[in-house]
C-alpha positions as CSV (number, residue, x, y, z in Angstrom):
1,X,13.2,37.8,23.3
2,X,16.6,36.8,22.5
3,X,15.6,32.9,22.5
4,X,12.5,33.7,20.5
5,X,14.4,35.6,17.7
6,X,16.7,32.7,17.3
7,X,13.9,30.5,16.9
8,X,12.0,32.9,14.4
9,X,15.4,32.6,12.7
10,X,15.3,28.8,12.9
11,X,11.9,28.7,11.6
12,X,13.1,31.2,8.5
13,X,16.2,28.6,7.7
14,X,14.0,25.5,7.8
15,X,11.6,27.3,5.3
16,X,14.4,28.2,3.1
17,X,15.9,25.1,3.9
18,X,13.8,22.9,0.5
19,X,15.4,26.0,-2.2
20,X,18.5,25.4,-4.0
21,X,19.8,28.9,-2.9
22,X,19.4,27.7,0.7
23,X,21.3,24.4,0.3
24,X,24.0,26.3,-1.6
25,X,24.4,28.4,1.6
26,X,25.1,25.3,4.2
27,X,28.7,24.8,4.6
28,X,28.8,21.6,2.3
29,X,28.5,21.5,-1.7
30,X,25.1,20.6,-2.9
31,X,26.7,17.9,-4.7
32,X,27.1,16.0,-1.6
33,X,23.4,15.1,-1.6
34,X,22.6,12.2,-3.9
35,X,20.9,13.3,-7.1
36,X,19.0,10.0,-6.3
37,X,17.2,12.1,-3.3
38,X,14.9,14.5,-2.8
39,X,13.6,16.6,0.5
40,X,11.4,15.2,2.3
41,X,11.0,16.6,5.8
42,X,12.6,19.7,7.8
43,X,12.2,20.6,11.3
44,X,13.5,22.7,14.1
45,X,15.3,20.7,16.6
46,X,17.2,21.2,19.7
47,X,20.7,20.8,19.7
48,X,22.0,21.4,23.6
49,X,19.5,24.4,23.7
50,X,20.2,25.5,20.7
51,X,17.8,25.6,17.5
52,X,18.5,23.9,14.8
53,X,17.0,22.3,11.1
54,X,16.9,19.2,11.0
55,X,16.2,18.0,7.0
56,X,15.9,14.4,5.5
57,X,16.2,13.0,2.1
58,X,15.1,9.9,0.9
59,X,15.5,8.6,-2.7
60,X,13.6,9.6,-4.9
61,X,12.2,6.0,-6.1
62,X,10.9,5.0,-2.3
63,X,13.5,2.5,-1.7
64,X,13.8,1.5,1.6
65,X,12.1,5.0,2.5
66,X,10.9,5.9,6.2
67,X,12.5,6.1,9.8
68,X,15.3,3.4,9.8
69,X,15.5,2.7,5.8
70,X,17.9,4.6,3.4
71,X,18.3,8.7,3.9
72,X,20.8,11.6,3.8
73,X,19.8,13.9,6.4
74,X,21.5,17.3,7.8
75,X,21.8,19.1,11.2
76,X,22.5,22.5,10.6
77,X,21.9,25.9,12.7
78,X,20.0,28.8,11.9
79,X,23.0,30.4,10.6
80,X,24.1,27.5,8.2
81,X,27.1,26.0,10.4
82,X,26.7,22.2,9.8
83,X,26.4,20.2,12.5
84,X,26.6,17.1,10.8
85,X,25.1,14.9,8.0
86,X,24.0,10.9,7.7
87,X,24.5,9.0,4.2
88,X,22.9,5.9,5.2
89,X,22.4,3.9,1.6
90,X,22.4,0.2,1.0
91,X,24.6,0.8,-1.9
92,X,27.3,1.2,0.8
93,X,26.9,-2.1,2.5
94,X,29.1,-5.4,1.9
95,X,32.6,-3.6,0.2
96,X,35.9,-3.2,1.1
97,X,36.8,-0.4,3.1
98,X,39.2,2.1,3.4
99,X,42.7,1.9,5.6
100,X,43.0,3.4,8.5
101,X,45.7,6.1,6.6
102,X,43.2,6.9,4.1
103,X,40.2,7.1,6.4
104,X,42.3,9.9,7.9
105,X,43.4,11.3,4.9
106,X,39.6,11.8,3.4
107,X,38.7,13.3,6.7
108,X,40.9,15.6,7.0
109,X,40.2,16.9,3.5
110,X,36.5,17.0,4.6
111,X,37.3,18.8,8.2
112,X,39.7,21.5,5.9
113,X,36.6,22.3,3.8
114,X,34.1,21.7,5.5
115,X,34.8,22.2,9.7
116,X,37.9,24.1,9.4
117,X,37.8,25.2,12.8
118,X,38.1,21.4,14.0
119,X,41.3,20.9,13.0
120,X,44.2,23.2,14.9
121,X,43.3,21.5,18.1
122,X,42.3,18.0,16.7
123,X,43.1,15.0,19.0
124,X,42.6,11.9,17.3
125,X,41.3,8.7,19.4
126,X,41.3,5.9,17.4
127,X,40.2,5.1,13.6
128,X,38.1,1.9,13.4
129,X,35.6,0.5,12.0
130,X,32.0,1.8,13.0
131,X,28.5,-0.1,11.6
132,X,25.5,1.9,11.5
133,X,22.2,-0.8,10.8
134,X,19.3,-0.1,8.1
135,X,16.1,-1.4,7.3
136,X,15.6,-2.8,3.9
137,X,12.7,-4.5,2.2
138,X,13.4,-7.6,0.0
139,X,11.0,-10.1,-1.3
140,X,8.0,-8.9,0.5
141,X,10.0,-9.1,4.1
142,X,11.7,-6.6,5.9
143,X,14.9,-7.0,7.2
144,X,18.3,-6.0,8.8
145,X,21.5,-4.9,7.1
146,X,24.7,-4.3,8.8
147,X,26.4,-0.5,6.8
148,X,29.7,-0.4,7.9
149,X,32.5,2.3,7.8
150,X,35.6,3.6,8.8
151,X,35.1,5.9,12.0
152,X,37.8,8.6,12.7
153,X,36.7,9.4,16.3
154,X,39.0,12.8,17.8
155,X,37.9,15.3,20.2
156,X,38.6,19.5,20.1
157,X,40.7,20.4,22.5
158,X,39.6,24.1,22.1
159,X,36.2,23.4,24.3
160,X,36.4,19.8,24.7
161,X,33.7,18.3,22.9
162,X,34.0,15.4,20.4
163,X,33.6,14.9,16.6
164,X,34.0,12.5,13.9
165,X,34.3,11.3,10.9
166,X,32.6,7.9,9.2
167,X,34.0,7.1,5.3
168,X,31.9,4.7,3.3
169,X,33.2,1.9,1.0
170,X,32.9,4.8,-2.1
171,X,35.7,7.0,0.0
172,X,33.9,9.4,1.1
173,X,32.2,10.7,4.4
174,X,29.1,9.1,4.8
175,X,28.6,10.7,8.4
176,X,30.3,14.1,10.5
177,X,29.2,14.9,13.7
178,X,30.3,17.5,15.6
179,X,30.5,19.5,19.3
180,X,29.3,16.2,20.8
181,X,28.8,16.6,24.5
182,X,29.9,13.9,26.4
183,X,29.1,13.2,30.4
184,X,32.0,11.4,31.9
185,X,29.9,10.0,34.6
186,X,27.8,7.7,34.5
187,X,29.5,7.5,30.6
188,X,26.9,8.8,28.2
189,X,26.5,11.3,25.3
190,X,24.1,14.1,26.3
191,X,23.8,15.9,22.9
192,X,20.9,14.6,20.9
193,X,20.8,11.9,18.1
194,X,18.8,13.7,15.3
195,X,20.8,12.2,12.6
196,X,20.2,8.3,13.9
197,X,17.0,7.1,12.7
198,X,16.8,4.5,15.9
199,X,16.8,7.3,19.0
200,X,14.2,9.1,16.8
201,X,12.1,5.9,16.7
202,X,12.8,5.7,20.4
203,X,11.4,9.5,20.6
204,X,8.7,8.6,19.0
205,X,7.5,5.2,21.2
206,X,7.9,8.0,24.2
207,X,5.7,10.6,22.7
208,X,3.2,8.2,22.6
C-alpha cells in the first residue's frame, strides 16, 4: 500500500508538474528555466526504486527539438526535492569557460540554495572540464556538437553517494545531479540516466 501511495503521489506531482504553482514549489527558481522553453513531456520514473517526475522542455521555436537536440529537463521526487536538472543548449557551445576557482565558487552558491544538505560533508574530487554532445540540424543535415563545461565532481560523505556540478560558458549550472549510486566493482553507476538524452535513446532501442 505504502509503494502504491507514493506512486499515486508521483502521479499527482507529474500532473501538477505543467502549472506555474507547481514549478514554484520545486526547489529551484522558475527563472532557471529558459523563457525560450516550454513543457513538453512529464513522466514518472524510477529513481533507485523510488518514484519520481521526470519533465522536459524544449524551446519553444522547435530548434534542435527531440531526444538528443536542445532541452532543459528536471528529476524531481514526489515531494519536490530536486534530483537534478540538464541545460543542454547550443547557445552554450564554443566559449570560454570558467576557472576551476569559479566553477567552485558558482556551485557552491547553487548547492547553498539549492541542495543545502550536500554541503557539510562535501568531498570534492576534482573540477574539470566535462562535454556533454547534442544533435543539431544545419543546412538540411544533422549533425554533432561537442557542449562543454566545467564539472565540479564531490561525493557526500553523510551516505556516500556522489553529486555534481556542470557550469556552462554563461556561469551558471547547466547540470546538478545528485545521490548518484556508484558500484565499485566492476566500476559503474547504477542509478539511472533520466536526464541524458543518449541512455534514454538506448532505453528506447531495448523496448523495442
Amino acid at each position: 500500500m505504502k509503494a502504491l501511495h507514493s506512486i499515486a503521489a508521483a502521479l499527482a506531482f507529474a500532473t501538477a508538474s505543467f502549472s506555474s504553482t507547481a514549478q514554484e514549489s520545486l526547489p529551484m527558481t522558475r527563472s532557471l528555466i529558459p523563457a525560450s522553453h516550454h513543457a513538453v513531456s512529464h513522466r514518472v520514473v524510477q529513481v533507485d526504486g523510488t518514484p519520481a517526475i521526470l519533465t522536459r522542455h524544449e524551446r519553444r521555436d522547435g530548434r534542435n527539438a527531440g531526444l538528443e537536440g536542445e532541452h532543459f529537463s528536471t528529476v524531481a521526487m514526489a515531494d519536490g526535492v530536486l534530483k537534478g536538472f540538464a541545460h543542454i543548449s547550443l547557445d552554450l557551445a564554443g566559449k570560454p569557460l570558467p576557472s576551476r576557482e569559479r566553477t567552485e565558487a558558482i556551485a557552491r552558491a547553487f548547492l547553498q540554495t539549492h541542495a543545502s544538505d550536500l554541503l557539510p560533508r562535501m568531498e570534492i574530487h576534482w573540477i574539470e572540464p566535462h562535454d556533454e554532445p547534442i544533435r543539431v540540424q544545419r543546412e538540411s543535415r544533422t549533425e554533432t556538437v561537442t557542449l562543454t563545461g566545467m564539472k565540479m565532481k564531490a561525493r557526500n560523505l553523510a551516505d556516500g553517494r556522489w553529486f555534481w556540478v556542470i557550469v556552462g560558458s554563461d556561469e551558471q549550472p547547466m547540470v546538478f545531479e545528485r545521490d548518484i549510486v556508484w558500484i565499485t566493482f566492476p566500476g559503474h553507476r547504477k542509478t539511472e540516466k533520466w536526464l541524458h538524452d543518449g541512455w534514454l535513446r538506448a532505453q528506447e532501442r531495448r523496448a523495442a
